[in-house]
C-alpha positions as CSV (number, residue, x, y, z in Angstrom):
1,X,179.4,66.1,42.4
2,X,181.7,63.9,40.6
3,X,178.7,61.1,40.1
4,X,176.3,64.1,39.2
5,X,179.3,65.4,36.3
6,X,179.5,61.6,35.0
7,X,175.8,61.2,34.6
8,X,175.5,64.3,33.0
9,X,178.0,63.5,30.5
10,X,176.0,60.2,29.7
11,X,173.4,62.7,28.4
12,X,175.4,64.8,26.5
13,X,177.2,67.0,28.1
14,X,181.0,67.6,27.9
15,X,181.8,68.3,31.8
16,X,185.2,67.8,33.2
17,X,184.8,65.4,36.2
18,X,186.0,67.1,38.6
19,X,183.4,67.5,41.8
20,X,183.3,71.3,41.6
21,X,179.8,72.5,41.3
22,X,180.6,75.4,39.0
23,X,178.2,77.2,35.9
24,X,179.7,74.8,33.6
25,X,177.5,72.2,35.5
26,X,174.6,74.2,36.9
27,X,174.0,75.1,33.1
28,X,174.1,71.1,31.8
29,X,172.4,69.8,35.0
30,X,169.5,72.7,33.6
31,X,169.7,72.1,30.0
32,X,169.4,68.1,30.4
33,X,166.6,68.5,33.0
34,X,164.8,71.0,31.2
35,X,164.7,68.2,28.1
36,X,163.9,65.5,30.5
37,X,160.9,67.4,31.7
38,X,159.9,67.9,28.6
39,X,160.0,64.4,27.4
40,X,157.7,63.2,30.6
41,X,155.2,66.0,30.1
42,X,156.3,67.4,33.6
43,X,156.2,70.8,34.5
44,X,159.2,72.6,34.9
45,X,159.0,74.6,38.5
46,X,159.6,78.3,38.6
47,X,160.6,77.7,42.3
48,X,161.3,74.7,44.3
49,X,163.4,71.4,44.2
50,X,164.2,68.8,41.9
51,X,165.4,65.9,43.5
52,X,168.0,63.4,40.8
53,X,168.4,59.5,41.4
54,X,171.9,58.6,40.1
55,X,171.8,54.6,41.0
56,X,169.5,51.6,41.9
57,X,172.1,51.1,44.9
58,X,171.0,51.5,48.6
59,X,174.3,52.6,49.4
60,X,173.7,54.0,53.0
61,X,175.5,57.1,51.4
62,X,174.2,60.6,50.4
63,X,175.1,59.3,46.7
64,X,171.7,61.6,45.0
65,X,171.9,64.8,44.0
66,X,169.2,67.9,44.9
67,X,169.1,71.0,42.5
68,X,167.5,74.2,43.7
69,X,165.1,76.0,41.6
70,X,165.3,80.1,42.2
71,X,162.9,81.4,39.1
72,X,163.1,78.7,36.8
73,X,166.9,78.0,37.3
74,X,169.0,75.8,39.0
75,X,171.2,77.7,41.2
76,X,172.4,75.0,43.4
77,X,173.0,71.2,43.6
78,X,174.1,69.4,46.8
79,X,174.3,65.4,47.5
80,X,171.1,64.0,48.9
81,X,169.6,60.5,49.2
82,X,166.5,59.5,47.8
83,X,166.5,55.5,49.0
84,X,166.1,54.7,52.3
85,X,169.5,54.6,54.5
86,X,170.3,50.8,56.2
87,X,168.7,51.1,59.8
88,X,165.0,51.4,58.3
89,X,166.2,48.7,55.3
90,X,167.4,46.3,57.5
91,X,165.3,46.3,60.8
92,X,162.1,45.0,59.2
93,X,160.5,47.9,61.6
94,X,158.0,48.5,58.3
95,X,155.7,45.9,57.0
96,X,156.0,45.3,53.6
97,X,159.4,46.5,53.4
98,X,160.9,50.0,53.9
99,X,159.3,52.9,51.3
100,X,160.7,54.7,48.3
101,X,159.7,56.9,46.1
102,X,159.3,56.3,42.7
103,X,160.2,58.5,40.1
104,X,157.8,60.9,39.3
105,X,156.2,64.4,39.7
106,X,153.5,65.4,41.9
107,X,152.3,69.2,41.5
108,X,152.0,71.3,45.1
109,X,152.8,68.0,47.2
110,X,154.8,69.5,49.7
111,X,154.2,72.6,52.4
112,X,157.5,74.4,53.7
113,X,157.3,74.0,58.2
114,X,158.9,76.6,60.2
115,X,158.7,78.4,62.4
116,X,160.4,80.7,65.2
117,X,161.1,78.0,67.4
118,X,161.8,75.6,64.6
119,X,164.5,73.5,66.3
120,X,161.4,72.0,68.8
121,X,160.0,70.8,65.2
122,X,159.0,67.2,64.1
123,X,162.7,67.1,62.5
124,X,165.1,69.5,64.6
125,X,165.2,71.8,61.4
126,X,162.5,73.4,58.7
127,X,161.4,70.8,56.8
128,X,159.0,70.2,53.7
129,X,155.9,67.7,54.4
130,X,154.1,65.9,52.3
131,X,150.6,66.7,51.6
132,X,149.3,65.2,48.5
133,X,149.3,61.2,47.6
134,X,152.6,59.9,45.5
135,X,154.0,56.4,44.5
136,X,156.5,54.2,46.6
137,X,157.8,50.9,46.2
138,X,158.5,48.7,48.9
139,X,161.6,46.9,49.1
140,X,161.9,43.8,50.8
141,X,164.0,41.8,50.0
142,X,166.7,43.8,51.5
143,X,169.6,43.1,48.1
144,X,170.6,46.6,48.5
145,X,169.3,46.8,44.6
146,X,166.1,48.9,44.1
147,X,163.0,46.3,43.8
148,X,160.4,47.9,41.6
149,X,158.4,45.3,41.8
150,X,155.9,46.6,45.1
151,X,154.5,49.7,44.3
152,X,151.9,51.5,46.0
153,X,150.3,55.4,45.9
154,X,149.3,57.1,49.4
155,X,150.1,59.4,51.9
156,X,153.5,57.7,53.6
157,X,154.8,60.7,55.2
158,X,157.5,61.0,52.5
159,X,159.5,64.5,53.7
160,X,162.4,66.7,52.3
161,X,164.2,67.1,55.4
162,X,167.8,67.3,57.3
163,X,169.9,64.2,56.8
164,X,171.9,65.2,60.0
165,X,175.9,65.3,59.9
166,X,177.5,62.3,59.2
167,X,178.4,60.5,55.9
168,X,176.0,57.5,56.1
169,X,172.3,58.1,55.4
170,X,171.2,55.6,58.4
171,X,167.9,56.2,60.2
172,X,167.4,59.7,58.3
173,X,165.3,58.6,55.9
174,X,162.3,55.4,55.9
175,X,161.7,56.6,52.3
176,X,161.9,60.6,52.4
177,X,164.2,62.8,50.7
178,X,167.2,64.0,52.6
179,X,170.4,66.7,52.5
180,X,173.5,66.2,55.0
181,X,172.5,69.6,57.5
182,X,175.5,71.4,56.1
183,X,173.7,71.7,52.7
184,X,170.1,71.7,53.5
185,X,170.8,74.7,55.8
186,X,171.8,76.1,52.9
187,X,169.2,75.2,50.5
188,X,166.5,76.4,52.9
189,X,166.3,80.0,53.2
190,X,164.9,80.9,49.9
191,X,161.4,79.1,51.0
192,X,158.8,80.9,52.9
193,X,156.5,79.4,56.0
194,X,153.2,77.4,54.4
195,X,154.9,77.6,51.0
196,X,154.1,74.5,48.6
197,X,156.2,72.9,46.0
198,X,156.3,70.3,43.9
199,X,157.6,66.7,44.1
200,X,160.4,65.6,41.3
201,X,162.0,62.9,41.6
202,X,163.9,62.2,38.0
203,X,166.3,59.1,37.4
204,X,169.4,59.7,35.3
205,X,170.5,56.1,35.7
């Protein structure tokens, strides 16, 4: 959390960079988003995820940050990715280049899958699909830098899902939004079958 800490401070706050996820940080992570929100016009969710884009880096890493929204306040951050990870950057498998999603919001975007037998599902865990058209960019010239220069809006399958157990994002994500399993196990519960959130994806660069 030690990127998450240093951005922070960048926007005012006075945190001690020290990686530990503590109410020093929860409350400036909620206090600086809150006035972000506010500045863009979005709405700020009662319940769901806000997903924060530290770098223009395609690292490979889970180098992002996810908060979780429990009535209107963040009671949890965990690392995430939000760019695609190298096996979907580098193969060329996608034509135009691989996806990523912009920053923006996107109101009741995403549905909540699960199920009993959710370990047969699309992702080996519960996941959240999307349902409601959002904006990517395409990046190919494969720099490893975001390219914001291809940008499209459409339906691209752009999940919050699992980002398995290792340290690299890799073929976890063509453009969706994904938490090492350890974390998104634990993000998870809150959220009921055939519930809908929103998208956010904010950039504290």
């Amino acid at each position: 959390m030690k990127n998450l800490q240093t951005a922070l401070n960048k926007y005012g706050a006075n945190l001690t960079v020290d990686g530990i996820a503590g109410a020093k940080t929860l409350n400036a992570a909620q206090e600086i988003l809150k006035k972000q929100f506010q500045v863009k016009n979005w709405v700020w969710p009662t319940v769901g995820l806000i997903y924060i884009r530290l770098d223009e880096n395609l690292t490979d890493t889970f180098d992002d940050v996810v908060c979780r929204i429990q009535q209107g306040i963040i009671d949890m951050v965990a690392p995430c990715s939000t760019t695609a990870g190298d096996y979907y950057l580098f193969t060329g498998m996608i034509a135009g280049g691989t996806a990523i999603a912009c920053e923006q919001q996107v109101l009741f975007s995403h549905r909540f899958v699960s199920g009993a037998n959710w370990k047969n599902l699309w992702s080996g865990m519960p996941y959240f699909q999307q349902e409601k058209g959002m904006f990517i960019y395409r990046d190919a010239n494969k720099d490893r830098v975001l390219n914001r220069t291809q940008k499209q809006f459409g339906l691209f399958g752009i999940n919050l899902h699992r980002g398995w157990s290792g340290l690299r994002n890799w073929n976890a994500s063509a453009g969706c939004q994904v938490t090492p399993d350890s974390y998104w196990s634990a993000i998870i519960p809150i959220f009921k079958i055939g519930q809908v959130i929103d998208f956010n994806l904010i950039e504290l660069l």
